[in-house]
C-alpha positions as CSV (number, residue, x, y, z in Angstrom):
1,X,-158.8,0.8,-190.0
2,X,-159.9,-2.2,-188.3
3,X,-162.7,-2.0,-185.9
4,X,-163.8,-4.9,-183.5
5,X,-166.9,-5.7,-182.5
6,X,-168.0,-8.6,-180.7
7,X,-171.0,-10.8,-181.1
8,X,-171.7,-10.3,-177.4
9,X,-172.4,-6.4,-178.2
10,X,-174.4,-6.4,-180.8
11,X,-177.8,-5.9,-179.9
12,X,-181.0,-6.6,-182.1
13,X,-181.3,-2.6,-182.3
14,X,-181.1,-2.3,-186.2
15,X,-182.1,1.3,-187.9
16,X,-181.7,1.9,-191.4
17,X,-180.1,5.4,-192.1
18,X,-180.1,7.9,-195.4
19,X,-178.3,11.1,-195.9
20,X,-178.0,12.8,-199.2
21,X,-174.6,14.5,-200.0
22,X,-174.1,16.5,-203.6
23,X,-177.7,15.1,-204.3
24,X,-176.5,11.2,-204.2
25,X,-178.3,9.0,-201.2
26,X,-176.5,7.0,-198.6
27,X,-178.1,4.4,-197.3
28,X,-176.5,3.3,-193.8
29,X,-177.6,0.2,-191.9
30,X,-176.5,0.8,-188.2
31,X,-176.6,-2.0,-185.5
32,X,-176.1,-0.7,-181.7
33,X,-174.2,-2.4,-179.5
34,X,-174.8,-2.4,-175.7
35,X,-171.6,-3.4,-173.4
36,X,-172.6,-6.9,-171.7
37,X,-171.8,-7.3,-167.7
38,X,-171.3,-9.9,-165.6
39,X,-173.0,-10.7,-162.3
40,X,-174.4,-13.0,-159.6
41,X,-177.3,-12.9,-158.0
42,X,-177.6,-12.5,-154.3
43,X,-178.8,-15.4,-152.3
44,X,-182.4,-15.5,-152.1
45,X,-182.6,-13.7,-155.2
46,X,-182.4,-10.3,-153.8
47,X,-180.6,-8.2,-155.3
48,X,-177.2,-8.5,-158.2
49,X,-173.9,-7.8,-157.5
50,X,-170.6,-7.8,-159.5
51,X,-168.3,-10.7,-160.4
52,X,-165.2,-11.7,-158.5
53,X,-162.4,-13.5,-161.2
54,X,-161.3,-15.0,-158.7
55,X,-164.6,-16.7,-157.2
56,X,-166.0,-20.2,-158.8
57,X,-169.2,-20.8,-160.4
58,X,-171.0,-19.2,-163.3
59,X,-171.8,-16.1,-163.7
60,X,-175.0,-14.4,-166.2
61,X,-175.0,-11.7,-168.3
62,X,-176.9,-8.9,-168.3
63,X,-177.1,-6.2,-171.5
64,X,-178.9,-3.1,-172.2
65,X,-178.8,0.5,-174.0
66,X,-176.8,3.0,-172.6
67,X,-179.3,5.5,-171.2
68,X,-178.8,8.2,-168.5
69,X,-182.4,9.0,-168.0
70,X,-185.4,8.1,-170.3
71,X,-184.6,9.9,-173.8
72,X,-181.6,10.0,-172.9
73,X,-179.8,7.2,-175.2
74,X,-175.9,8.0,-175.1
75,X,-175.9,3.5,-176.9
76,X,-172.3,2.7,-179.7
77,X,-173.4,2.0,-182.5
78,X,-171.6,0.7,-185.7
79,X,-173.0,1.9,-189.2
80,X,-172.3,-0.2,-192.5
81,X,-172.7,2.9,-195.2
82,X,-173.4,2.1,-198.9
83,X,-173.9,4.4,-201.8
84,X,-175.0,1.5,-203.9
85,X,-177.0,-1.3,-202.7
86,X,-175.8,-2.4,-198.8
87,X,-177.7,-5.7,-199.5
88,X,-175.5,-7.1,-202.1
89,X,-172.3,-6.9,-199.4
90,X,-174.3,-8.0,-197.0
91,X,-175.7,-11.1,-198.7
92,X,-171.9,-11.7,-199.9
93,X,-170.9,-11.8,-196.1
94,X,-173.7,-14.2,-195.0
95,X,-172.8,-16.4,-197.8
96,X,-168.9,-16.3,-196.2
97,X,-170.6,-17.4,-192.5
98,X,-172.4,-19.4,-194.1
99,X,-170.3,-21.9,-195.8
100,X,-167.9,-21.3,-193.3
101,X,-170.5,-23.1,-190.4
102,X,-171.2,-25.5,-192.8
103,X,-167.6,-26.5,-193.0
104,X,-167.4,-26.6,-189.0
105,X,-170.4,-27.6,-187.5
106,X,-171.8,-31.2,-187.7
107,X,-175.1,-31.7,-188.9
108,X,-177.7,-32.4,-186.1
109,X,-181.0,-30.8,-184.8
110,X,-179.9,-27.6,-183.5
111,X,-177.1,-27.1,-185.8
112,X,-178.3,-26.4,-189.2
């Protein structure tokens, strides 16, 4: 299975999981994600409302938990399960992004 999830969901929402299953621990590491929307504010700065595609100029993002009423948080979230330890994949995927940017990105306040 193939799942997609896109930097622009991902929220800085991190918990760290455990469930115990025929006595062996699983740690998860689960990251929610909030849906980002587009909008313009109203002149004057009164008020937001959606974006046209068809209009010009730019438009901001807004991005928060899903939440029906306080205690109430209905968020996606994506959990990474290991039964070993997580960190090790983890570290071997920042490594991967990491010489990756350094392949791609020039060196340069900013960029390192």
């Amino acid at each position: 299975m193939r799942v997609n999830v896109y930097a622009e969901e991902m929220t800085d929402r991190i918990e760290i999981v455990e469930k115990v299953i025929d006595g062996q621990t699983f740690t998860g590491l689960r990251i929610y994600l909030a849906l980002p929307v587009s909008y313009k504010p109203e002149a004057g700065g009164h008020g937001v409302r959606p974006v046209d595609p068809a209009e010009d100029g730019q438009a901001q993002q807004l991005q928060g938990p899903f939440m029906h009423r306080p205690g109430d948080d209905d968020s996606a979230a994506v959990t990474f399960w290991g039964k070993r330890d997580l960190r090790e994949t983890l570290k071997i995927a920042m490594d991967a992004l990491d010489r990756h940017y350094a392949r791609t990105q020039p060196e340069g306040p900013g960029n390192g």
